[in-house]
C-alpha positions as CSV (number, residue, x, y, z in Angstrom):
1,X,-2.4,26.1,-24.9
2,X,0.6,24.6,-26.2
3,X,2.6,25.2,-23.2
4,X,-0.5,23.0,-21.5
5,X,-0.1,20.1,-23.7
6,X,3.9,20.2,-23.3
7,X,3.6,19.6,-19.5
8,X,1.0,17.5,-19.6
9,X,2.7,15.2,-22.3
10,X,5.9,15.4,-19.8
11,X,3.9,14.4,-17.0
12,X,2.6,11.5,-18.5
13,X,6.6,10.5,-19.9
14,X,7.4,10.9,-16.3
15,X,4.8,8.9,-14.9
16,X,5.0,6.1,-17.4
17,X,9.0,5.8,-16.5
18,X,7.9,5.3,-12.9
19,X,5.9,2.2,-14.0
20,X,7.9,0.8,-16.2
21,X,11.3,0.7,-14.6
22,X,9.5,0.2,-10.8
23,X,6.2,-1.1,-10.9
24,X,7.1,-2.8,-6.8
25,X,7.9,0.3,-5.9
26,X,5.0,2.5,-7.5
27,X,2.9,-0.4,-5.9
28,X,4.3,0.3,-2.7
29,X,3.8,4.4,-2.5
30,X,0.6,3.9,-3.9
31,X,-0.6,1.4,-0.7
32,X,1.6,4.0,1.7
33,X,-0.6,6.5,0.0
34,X,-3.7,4.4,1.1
35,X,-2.7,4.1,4.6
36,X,-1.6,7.9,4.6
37,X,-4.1,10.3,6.9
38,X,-6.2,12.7,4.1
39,X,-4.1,15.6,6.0
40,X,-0.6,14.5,5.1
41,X,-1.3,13.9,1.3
42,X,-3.3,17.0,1.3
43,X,-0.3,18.8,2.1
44,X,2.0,17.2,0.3
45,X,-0.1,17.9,-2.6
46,X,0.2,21.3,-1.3
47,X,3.6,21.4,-1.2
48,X,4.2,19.8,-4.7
49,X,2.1,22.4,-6.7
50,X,4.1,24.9,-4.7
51,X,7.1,23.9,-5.8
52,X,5.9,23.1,-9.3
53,X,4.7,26.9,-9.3
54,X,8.2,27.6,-8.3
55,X,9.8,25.5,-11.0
56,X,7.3,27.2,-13.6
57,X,8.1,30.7,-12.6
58,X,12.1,29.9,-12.3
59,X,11.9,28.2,-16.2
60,X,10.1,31.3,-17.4
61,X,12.2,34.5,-16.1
């Protein structure tokens, strides 16, 4: 459960660093993200737990 609380702490640091040092251009992805079709996020979304599984698995061997 620890391990949970880790990445989500990191993901949160991450996500506040985006804000803070480029609020225009979080601004910006985040109105491309409106404009986006449902498909394409859906599959990036896709793609990033994908590779976040990846990442996971690499970290852990």
């Amino acid at each position: 459960m620890t391990d949970f609380f880790d990445a989500l702490g990191l993901l949160l640091v991450i996500e506040g660093i985006v804000y803070c040092l480029f609020p225009v251009f979080a601004k910006r992805l985040a109105r491309a993200a409106m404009d986006a079709p449902a498909e394409r996020l859906r599959c990036g979304g896709l793609a990033a737990v994908c590779l976040g599984v990846l990442v996971v698995w690499l970290a852990r061997r």
